[in-house]
N, C-alpha and C positions, 0 to 999 in steps of 0.2 A: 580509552575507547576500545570496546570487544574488538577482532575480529570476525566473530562469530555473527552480527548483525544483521550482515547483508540477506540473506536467505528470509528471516522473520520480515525485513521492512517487503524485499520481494512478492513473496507469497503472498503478504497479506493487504497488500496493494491491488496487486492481483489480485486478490477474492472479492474485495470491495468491488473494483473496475465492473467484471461478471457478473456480481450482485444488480450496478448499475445498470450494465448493457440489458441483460436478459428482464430488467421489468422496460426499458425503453420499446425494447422491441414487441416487447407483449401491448407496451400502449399505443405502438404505430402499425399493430396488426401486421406486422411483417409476418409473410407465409412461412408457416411452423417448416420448412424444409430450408429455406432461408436462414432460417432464423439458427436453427442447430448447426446449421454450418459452419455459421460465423462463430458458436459457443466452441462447436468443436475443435476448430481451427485455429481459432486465440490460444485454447486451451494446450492442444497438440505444440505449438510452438512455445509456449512456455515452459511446458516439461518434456522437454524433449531431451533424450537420457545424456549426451554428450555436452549441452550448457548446462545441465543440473549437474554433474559432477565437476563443472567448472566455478558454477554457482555455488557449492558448497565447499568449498576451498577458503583456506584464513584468509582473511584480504578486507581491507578498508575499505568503511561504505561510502559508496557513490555520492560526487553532491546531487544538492537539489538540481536543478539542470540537467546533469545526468541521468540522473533517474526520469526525471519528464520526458527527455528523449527518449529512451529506452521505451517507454507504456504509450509513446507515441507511434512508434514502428508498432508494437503489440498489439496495439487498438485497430490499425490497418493489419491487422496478416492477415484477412481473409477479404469477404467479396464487400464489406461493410465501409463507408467513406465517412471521416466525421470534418468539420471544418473548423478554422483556428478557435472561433467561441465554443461549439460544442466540447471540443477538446479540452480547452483551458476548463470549463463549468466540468468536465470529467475528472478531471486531474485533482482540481479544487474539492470535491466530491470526497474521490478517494482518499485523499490524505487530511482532510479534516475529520472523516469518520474512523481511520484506524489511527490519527490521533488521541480523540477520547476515550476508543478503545483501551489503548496504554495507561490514558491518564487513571480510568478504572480498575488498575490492574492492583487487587490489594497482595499479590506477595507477587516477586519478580517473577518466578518460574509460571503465573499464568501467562505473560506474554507467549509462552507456548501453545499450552490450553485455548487462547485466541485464535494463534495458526490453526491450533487444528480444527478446530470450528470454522474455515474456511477452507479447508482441506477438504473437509466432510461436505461441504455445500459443493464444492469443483468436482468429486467425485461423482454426484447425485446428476449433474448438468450432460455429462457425458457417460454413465453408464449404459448406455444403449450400444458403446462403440467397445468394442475390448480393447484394441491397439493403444486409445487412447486412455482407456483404464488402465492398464498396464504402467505404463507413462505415469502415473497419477501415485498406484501404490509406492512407484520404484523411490519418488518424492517424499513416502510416509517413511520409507526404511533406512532416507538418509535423516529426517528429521529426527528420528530416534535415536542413529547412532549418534548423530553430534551433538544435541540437546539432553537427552534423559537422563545424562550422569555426571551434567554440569552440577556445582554448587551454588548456591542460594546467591553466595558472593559473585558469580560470576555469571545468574541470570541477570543480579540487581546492575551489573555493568553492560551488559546487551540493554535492557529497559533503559538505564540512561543514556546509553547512546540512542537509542529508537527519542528520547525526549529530546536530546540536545538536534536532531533533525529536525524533529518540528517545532522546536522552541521560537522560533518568531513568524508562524505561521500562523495568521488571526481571522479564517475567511469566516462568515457569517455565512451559517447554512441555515435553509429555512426550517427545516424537518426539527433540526434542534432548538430553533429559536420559541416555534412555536410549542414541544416539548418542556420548555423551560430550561433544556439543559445549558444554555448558551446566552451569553450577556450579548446587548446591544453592541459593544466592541469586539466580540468575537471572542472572547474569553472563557471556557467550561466552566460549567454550578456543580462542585463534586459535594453528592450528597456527605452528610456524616453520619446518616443512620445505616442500617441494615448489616448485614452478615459480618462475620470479624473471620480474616483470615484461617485457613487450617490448620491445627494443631496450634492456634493459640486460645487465650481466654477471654472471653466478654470481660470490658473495661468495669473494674469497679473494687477487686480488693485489694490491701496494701498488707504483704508480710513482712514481719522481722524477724530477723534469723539469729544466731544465738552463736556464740562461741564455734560450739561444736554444730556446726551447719545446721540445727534442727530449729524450727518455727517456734516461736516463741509468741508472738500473738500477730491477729489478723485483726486489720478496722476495714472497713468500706467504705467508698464515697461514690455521691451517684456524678456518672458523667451527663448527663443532663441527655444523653443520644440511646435511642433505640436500636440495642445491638443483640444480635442471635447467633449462636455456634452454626456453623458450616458442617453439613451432613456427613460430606465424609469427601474426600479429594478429589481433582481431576485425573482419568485417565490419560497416557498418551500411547495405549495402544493403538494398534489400527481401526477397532471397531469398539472403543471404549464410550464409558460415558463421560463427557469433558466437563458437568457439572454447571460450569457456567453459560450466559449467554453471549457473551461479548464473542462480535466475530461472527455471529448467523447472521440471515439477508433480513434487515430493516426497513425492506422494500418489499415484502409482501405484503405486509396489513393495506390496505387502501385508506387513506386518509386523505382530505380536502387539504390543503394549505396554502396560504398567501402568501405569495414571497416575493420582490422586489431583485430586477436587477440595475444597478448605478452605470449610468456612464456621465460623461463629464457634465453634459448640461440639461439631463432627466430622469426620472425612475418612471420604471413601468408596472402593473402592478398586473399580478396572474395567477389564475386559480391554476392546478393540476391535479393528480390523483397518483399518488406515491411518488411523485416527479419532485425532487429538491432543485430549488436555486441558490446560483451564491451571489453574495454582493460581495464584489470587489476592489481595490485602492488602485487609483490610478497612477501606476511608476513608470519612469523612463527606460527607454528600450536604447540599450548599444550596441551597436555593431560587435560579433564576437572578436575577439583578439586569435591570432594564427593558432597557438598553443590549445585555448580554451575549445578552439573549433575543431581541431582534431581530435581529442579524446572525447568531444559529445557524437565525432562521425563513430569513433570506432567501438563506442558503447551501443551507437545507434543498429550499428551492424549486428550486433549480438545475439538481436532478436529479430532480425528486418528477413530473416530466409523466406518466413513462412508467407510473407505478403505478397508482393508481386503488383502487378495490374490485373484488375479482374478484368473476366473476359468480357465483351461487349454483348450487353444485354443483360448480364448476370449481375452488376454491382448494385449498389443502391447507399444511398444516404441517410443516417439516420440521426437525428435530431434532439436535443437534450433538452430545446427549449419548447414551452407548448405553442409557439404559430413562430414561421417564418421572420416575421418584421420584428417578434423579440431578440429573435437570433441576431440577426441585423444588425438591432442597437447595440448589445452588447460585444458584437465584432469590430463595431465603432470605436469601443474606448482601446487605448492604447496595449500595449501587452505587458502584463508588469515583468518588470527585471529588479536588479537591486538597484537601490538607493547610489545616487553616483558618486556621494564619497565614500561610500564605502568597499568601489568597484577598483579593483587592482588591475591597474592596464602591462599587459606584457607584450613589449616590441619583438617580436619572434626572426624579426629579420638578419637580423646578428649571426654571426655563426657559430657562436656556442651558443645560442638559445638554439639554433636549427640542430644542435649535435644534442643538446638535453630532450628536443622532440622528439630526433630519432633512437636515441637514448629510452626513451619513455616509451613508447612504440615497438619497442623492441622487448621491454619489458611484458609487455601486455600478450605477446605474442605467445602461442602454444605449440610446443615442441614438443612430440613424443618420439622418446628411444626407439626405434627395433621399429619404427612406422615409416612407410612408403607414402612422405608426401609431395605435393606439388607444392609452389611457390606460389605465395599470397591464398594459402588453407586459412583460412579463420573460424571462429567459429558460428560464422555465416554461412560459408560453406559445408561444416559440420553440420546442423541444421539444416539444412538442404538435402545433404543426405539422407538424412534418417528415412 
């Protein structure tokens, strides 16, 4: 497992979520001053310079849970309310789409070329603000120093770990079902035609080499697949060209699409216009356990500065599904968790499990040398600051 993961699954969750929010809001006519607020203010709280340099720190990736926490505080940091189906259909969203992303990725090192393809879109959202651009570039300069002179072997272990996150992750989105790119179970259609990685060769000749390393004779055979040389590399400067598309907003084109949401004893059936739905499996919901519930507070924290209560009059709700009563049923079904034998219960009452919590807590905590701090700084409160 990389340490290095955490920032690519980050970001580029993040870029999806944005992708999302910013066509919802364009489809619920939310006032363009509104509307940038919210872009700006998710934005501003996600790079905000003292969690990015906590963020790009070696450290093991968050679970799933964790992570949902986390883009749930993120999704409230500004005057925007979503409720538990919109969130869950958000969430679903986001990581099924930079799922495939990955899954497309023909050599390890584009998993970067993807970030920054959602780097470029987050920068474009808030350009009108400098503060917040600022914020945005400071993000390109740590992507570069910690990515651009990894090896091939050590993209292809970030990529596997970005897979082993989502590897039992099977939501059925409409956008792709109806593209083809997605089986009735949830499963991606990777094509096997089109372009062949950079700086390799389209599939077809076989050499044989000779004593003294020289070729000795070449045969051909056809792969039966439609394959082309790649023009020429991604960049990952700041204002490079990144060649591919994986990672730009899939939410512009306007497209009709039908898509179903399940709940235990109906489907509903709904047109939209760039609007995906997911159908999802109904799993049992458990109570957290003491331990588990503290490190989903204290992740929750990480990003929760920027949110708050909006002010009265200022908030507003916005909606993932197209009419109220769809929202409804789908806030009906249950909220999936894992499967219950596969859920590890830990009794935290004990007092060495209370001493490995504070233990663990203690760990997570951030001390800087030669700084004047208060007691109970996190980097909630660092966020706060900026």
């Amino acid at each position: 497992m990389s340490l290095r993961t955490l920032p690519i699954l980050f970001l580029n969750l993040g870029g999806e979520m944005l992708y999302i929010l910013d066509q919802r809001l364009r489809a619920q006519a939310i006032p363009e001053e509104k509307a940038k607020k919210v872009m700006h203010d998710i934005v501003g709280t996600m790079f905000n310079k003292r969690f990015v340099e906590e963020l790009f720190k070696p450290q093991d990736t968050y679970s799933k849970k964790a992570m949902r926490t986390v883009f749930d505080r993120l999704a409230h940091a500004s005057i925007m309310r979503l409720n538990t189906a919109s969130m869950d259909k958000l969430y679903d969203l986001m990581t099924m789409a930079f799922k495939y992303q990955v899954s497309l990725c023909m050599r390890p090192s584009d998993v970067l070329l993807v970030t920054y393809n959602h780097m470029d879109s987050i920068r474009s959202f808030v350009s009108d603000n400098p503060t917040i651009s600022t914020q945005v570039e400071n993000v390109y300069k740590h992507l570069y120093e910690t990515y651009a002179d990894l090896s091939l072997g050590q993209f292809q272990v970030v990529r596997q770990t970005l897979l082993t996150f989502f590897q039992d992750m099977h939501i059925r989105v409409s956008i792709f079902l109806k593209d083809k790119v997605q089986n009735s179970n949830g499963r991606f259609v990777i094509s096997i035609d089109g372009p062949v990685p950079w700086d390799t060769e389209v599939p077809g000749p076989i050499r044989y080499f000779g004593d003294n390393g020289q070729v000795t004779k070449t045969m051909h055979f056809s792969s039966g697949c439609q394959h082309h040389l790649t023009d020429k590399p991604g960049s990952f400067e700041l204002l490079g060209d990144r060649v591919i598309k994986l990672g730009t907003n899939m939410y512009t084109v306007s497209r009709s699409i039908e898509t179903s949401v399940a709940s235990s004893s109906q489907n509903v059936k709904q047109n939209t216009t760039s609007s995906t739905s997911v159908q999802t499996d109904q799993e049992p919901s458990d109570s957290p356990n003491l331990l588990a519930k503290e490190e989903l507070n204290l992740l929750a924290r990480l990003v929760g500065g920027g949110g708050g209560s909006p002010s009265k009059g200022q908030g507003f709700r916005i909606n993932l599904f197209n009419t109220d009563e769809e929202e409804e049923i789908a806030a009906s079904t249950p909220t999936r968790g894992e499967d219950s034998h596969k859920v590890i219960k830990i009794d935290a009452t004990k007092k060495q499990q209370r001493q490995e919590l504070s233990q663990l807590m203690d760990e997570f905590s951030i001390e800087e040398s030669g700084a004047d701090r208060t007691k109970g700084d996190d980097l909630l409160d660092l966020m706060d600051q900026a």
